[in-house]
Backbone as CSV, one residue per row, in Angstrom:
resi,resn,N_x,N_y,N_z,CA_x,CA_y,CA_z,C_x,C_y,C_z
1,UNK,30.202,42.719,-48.371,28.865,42.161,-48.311,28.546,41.510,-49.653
2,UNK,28.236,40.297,-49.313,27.609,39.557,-50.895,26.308,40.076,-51.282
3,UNK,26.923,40.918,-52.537,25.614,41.272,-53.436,24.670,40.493,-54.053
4,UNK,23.223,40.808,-54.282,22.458,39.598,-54.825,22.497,39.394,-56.273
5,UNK,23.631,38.846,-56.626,24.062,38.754,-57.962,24.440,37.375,-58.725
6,UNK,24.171,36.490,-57.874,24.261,35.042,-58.294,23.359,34.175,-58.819
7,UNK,23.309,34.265,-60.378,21.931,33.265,-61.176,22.093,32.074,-60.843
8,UNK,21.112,31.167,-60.410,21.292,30.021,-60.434,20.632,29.521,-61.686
9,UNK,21.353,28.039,-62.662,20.633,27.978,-63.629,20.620,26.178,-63.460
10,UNK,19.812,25.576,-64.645,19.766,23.852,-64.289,20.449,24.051,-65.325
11,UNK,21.192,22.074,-65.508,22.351,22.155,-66.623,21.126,21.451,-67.356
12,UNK,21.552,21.577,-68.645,20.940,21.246,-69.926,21.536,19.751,-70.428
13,UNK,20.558,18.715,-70.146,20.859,17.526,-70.312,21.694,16.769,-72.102
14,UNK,20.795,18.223,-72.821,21.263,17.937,-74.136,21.881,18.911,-74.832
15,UNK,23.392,18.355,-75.480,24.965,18.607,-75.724,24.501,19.367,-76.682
16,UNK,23.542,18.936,-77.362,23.352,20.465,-78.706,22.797,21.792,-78.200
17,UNK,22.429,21.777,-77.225,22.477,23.061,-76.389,23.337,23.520,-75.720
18,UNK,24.525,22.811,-75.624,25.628,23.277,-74.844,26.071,24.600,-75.322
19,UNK,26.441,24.715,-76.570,26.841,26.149,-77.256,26.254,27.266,-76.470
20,UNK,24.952,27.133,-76.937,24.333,28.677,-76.665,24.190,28.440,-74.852
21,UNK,24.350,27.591,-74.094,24.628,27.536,-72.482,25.708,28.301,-72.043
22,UNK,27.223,27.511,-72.755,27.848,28.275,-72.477,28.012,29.600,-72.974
23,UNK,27.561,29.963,-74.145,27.564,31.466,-74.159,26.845,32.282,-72.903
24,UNK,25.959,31.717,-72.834,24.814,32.436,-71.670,26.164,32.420,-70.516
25,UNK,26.763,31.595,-70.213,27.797,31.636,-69.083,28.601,32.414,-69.382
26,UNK,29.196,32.402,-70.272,30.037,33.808,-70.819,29.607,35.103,-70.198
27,UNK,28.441,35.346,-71.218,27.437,36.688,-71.032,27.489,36.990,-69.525
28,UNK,27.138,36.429,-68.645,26.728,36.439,-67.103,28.177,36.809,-66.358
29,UNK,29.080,36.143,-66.716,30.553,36.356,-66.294,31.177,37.522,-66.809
30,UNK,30.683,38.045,-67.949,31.187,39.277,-68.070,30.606,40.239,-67.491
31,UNK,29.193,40.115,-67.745,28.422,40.775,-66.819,28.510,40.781,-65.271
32,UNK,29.440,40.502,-64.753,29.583,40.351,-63.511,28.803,39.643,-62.306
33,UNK,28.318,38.458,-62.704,27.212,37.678,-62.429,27.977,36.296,-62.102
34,UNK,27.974,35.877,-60.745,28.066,34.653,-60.704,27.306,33.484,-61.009
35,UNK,27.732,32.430,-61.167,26.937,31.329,-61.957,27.036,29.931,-61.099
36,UNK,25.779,30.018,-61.061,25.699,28.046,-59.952,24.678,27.280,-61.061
37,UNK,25.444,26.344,-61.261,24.431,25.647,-62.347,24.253,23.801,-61.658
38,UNK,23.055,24.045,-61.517,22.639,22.758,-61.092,22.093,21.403,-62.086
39,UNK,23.128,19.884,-61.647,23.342,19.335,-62.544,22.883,17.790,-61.542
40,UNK,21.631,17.598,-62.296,21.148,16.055,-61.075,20.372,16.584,-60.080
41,UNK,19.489,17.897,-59.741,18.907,18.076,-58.937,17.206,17.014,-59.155
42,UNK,17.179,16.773,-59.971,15.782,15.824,-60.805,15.838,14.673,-60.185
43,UNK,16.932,14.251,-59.435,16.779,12.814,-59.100,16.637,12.772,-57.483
44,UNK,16.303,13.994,-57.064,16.268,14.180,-55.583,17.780,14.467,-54.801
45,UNK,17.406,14.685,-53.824,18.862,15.146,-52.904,19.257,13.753,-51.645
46,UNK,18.828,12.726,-52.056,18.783,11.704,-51.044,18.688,12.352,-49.543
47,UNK,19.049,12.051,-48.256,18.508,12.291,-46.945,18.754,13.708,-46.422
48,UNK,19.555,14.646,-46.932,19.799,15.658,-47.001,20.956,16.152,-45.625
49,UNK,21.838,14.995,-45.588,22.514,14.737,-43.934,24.206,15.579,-44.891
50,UNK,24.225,15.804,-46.368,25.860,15.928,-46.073,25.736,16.885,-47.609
51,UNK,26.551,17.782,-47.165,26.866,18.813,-48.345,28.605,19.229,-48.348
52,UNK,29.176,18.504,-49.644,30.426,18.008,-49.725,31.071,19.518,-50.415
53,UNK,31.838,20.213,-50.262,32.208,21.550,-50.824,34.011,21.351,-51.041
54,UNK,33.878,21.186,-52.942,35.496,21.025,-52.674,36.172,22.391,-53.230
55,UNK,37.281,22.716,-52.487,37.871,23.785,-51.908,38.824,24.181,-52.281
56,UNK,39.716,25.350,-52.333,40.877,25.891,-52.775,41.103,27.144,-52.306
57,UNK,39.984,27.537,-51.897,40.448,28.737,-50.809,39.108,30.215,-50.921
58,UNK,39.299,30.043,-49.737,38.272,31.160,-49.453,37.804,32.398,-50.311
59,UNK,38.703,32.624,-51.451,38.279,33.450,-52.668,37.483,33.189,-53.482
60,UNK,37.437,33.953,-54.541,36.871,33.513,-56.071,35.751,32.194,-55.763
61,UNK,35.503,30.825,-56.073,34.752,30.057,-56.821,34.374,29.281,-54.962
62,UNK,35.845,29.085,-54.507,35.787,28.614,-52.917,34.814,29.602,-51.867
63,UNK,34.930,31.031,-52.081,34.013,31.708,-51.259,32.561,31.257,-51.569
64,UNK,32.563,31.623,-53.134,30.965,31.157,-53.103,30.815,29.866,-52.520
65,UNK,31.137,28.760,-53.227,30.991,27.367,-53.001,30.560,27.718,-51.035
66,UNK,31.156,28.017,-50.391,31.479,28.264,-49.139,30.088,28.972,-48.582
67,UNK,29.877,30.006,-49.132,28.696,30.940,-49.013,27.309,29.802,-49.316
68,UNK,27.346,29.301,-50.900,25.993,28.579,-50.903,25.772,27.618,-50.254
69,UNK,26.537,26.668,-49.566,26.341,25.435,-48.646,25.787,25.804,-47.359
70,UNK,26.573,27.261,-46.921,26.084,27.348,-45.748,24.755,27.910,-45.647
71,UNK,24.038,28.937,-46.753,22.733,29.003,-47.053,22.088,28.037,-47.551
72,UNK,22.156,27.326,-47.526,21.800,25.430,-48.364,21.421,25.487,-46.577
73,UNK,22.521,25.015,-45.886,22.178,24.184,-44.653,21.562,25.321,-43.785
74,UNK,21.118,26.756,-44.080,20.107,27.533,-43.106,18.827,27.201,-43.538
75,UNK,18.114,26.356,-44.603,17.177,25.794,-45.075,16.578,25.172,-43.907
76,UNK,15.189,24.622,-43.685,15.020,23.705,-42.891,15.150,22.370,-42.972
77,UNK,14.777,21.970,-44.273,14.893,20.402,-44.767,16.800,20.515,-44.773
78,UNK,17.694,20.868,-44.833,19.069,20.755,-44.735,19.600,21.280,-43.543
79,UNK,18.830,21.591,-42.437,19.341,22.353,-41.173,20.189,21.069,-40.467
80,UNK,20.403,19.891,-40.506,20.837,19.085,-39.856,22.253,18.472,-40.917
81,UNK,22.238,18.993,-41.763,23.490,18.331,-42.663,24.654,18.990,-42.361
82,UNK,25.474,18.318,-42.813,27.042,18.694,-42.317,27.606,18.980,-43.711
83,UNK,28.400,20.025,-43.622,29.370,21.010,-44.294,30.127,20.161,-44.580
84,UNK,30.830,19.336,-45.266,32.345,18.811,-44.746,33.160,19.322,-46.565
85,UNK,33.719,20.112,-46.474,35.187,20.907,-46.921,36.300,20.108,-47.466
86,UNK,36.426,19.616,-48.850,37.439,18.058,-48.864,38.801,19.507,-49.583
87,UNK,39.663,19.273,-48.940,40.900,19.832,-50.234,41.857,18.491,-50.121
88,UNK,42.307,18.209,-51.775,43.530,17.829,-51.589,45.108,18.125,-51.635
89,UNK,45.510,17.170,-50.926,46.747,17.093,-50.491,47.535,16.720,-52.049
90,UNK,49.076,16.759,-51.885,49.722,15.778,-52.346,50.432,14.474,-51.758
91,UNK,50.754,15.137,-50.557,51.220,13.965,-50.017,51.193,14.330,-48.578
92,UNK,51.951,13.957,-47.778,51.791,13.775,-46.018,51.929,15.039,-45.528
93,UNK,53.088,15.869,-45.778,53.487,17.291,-45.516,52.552,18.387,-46.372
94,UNK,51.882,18.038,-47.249,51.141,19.390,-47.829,49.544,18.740,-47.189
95,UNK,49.115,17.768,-46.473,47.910,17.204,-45.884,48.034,18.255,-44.423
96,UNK,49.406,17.997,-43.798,49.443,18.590,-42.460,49.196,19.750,-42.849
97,UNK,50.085,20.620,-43.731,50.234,22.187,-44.156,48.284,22.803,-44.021
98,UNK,47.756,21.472,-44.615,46.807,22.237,-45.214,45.590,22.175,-43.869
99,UNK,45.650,21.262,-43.006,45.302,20.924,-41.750,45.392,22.021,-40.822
100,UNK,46.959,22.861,-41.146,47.265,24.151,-40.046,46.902,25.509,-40.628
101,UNK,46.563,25.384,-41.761,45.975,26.529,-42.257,44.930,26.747,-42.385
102,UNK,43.890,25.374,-43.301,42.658,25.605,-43.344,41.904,25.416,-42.281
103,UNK,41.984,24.355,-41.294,41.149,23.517,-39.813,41.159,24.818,-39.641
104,UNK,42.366,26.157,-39.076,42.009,27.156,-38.212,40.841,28.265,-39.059
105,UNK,41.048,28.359,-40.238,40.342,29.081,-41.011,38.901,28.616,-40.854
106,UNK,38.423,27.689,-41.266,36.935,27.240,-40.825,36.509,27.362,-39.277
107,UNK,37.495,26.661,-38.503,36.893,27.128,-37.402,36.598,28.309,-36.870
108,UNK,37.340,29.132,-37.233,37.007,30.851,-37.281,35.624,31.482,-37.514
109,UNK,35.440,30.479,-38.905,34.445,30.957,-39.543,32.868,30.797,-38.751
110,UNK,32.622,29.679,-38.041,32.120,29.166,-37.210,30.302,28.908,-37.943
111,UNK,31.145,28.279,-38.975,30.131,27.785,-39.818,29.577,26.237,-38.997
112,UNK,30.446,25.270,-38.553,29.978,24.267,-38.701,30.905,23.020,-39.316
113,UNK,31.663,24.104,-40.312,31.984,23.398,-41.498,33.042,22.149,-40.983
114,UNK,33.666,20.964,-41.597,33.855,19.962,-41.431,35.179,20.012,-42.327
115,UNK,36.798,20.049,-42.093,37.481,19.811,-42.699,37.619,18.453,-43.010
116,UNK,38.170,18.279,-44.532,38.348,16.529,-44.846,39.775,16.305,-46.022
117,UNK,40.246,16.719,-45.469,41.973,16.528,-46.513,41.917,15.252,-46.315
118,UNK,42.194,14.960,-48.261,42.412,14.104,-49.022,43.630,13.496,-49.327
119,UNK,44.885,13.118,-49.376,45.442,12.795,-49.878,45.473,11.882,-51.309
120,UNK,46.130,12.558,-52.661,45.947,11.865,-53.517,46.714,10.827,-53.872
121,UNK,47.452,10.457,-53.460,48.143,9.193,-53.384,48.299,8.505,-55.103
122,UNK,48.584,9.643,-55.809,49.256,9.456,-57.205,47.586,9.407,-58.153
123,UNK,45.892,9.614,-57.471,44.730,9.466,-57.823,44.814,10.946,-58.598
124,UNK,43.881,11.033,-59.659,43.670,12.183,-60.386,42.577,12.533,-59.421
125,UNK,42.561,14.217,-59.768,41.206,14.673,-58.949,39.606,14.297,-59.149
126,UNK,39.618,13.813,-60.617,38.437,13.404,-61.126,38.144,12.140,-60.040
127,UNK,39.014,11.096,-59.886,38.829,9.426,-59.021,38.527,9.928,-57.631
128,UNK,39.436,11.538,-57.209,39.261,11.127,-55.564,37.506,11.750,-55.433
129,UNK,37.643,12.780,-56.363,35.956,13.406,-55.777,34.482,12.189,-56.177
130,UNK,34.805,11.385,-56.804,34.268,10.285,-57.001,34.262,8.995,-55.755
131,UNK,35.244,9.325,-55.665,35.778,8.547,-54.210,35.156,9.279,-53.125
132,UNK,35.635,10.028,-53.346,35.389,11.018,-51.893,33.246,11.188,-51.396
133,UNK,32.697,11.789,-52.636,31.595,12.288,-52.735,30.711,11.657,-52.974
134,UNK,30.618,10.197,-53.122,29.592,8.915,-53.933,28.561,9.193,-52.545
135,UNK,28.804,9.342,-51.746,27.732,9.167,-50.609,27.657,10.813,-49.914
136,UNK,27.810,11.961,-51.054,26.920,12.744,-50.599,25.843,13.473,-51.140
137,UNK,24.847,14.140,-50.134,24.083,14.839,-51.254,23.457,15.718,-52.273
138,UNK,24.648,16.377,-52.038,24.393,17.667,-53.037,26.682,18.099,-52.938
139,UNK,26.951,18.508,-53.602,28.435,18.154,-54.219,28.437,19.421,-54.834
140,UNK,29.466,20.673,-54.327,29.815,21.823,-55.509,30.920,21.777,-55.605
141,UNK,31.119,22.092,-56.801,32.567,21.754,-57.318,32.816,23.479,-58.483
142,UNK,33.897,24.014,-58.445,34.309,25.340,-59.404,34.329,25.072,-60.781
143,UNK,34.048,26.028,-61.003,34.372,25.710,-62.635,35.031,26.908,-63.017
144,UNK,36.374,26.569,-64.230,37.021,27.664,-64.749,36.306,28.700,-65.600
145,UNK,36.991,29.609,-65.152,36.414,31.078,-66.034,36.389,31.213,-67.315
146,UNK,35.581,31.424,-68.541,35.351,31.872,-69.855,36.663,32.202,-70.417
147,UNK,37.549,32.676,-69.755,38.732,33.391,-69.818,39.834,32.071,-69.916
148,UNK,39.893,31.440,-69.291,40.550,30.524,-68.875,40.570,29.649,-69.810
149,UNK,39.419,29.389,-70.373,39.216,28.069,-71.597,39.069,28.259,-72.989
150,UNK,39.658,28.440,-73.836,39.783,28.456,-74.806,38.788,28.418,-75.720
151,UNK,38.202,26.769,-75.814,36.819,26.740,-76.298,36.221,26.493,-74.918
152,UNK,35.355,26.827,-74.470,34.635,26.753,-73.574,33.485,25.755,-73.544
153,UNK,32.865,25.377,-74.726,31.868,24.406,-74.693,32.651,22.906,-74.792
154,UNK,33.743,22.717,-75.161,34.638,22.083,-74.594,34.759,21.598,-73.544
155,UNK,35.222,22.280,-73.061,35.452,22.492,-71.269,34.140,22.442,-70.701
156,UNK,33.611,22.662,-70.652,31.512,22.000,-70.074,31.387,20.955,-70.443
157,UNK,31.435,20.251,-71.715,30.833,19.247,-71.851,31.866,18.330,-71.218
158,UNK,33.485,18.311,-71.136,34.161,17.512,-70.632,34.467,17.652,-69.010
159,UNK,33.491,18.590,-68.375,33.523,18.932,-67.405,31.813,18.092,-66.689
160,UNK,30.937,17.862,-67.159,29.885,17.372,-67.462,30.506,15.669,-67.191
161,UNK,31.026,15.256,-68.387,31.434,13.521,-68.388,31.899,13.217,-67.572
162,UNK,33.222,14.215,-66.981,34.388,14.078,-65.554,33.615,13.861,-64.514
163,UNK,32.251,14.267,-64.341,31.379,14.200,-62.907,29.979,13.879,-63.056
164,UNK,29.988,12.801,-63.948,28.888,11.629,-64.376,28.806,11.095,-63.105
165,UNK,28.151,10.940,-62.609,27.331,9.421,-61.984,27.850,10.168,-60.401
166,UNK,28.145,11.467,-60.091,28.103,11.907,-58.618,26.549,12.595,-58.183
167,UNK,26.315,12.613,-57.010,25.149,13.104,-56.450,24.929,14.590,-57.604
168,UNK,23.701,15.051,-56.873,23.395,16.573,-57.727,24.731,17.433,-57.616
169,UNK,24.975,17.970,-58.305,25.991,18.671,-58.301,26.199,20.032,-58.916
170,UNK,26.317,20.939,-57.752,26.209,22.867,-58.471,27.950,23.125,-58.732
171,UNK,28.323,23.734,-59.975,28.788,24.063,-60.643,29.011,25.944,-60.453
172,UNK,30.041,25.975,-60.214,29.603,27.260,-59.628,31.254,28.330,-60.393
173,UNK,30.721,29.041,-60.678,31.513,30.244,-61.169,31.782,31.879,-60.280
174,UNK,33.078,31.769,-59.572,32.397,33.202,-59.377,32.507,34.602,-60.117
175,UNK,32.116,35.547,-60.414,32.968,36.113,-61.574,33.256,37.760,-60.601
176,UNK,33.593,37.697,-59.440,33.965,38.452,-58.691,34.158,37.756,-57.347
177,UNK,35.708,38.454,-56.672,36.565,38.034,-55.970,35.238,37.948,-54.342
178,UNK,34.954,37.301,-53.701,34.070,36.997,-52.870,35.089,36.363,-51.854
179,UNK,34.898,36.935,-50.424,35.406,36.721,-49.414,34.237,36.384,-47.925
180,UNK,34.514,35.184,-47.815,33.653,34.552,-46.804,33.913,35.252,-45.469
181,UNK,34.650,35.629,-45.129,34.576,36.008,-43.746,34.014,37.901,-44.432
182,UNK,34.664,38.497,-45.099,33.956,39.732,-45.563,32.131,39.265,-45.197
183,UNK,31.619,38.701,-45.446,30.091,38.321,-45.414,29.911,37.989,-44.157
184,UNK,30.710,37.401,-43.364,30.113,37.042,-42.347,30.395,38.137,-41.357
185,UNK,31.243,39.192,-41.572,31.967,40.543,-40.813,30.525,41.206,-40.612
């Protein structure tokens, strides 16, 4: 069962606050606190028809991501938007792979949700979710763990530039292993 343990916070438009942000993200992650940080919610959510969730698997950063969209779309102003789930591929055989594993997994789930394998076709991930997401309206994307990054305010602020100019976009950390179908059991 998902505990009520997930801060949501807004991102901080200005870089000389980044430091003490990401510490606060630190703090929360050790503390066992997941983290959704909302980045462009100020400019509105345009028609509220599509909530883009990119994916890697039903654990860690993917459960949540997974979990908040679908409480996003039990909202009323978002009750009509579509889930759609992008993972990428590398090429033709890991597109199918991921088609026979994940398509059955969502449909299970009986969210709604919308598979959309990508193929990157030699594109960095930064071009396809740019590609992919320009026309949706609200966009969560993972972010690596405190643990993981070395300098960490680093890694935010170049995590920040990488996803300039996409719709609002939550940022989401989980800092405990979260299983989507566990929640929905």
């Amino acid at each position: 069962m998902l505990k009520p343990n997930t801060i949501m916070l807004g991102h901080t438009e200005d870089p000389t606050h980044h430091e003490q942000f990401c510490t606060l993200i630190k703090h929360l992650y050790a503390a066992r606190r997941n983290v959704a940080v909302l980045r462009g919610g100020n400019q509105g959510f345009g028609n509220r028809e599509r909530i883009d969730v990119w994916w890697s698997g039903l654990k860690g950063n993917g459960g949540l991501m997974k979990i908040l969209a679908y409480l996003l779309q039990t909202n009323l102003e978002w009750q009509n938007a579509q889930v759609r789930v992008n993972v990428v591929a590398d090429d033709d055989e890991e597109a199918e792979e991921r088609r026979q594993t994940v398509g059955p997994i969502l449909d299970q789930l009986r969210t709604g949700a919308a598979l959309n394998v990508i193929e990157a076709d030699g594109r960095i991930f930064d071009e396809i979710v740019h590609d992919a997401s320009a026309d949706a309206d609200i966009v969560f994307l993972g972010m690596a763990t405190p643990d993981e990054e070395g300098d960490y305010v680093t890694y935010y602020t170049r995590l920040h530039e990488r996803t300039a100019g996409l719709p609002p976009t939550v940022f989401v950390l989980a800092a405990e292993e979260i299983s989507f179908r566990d929640v929905l059991a």
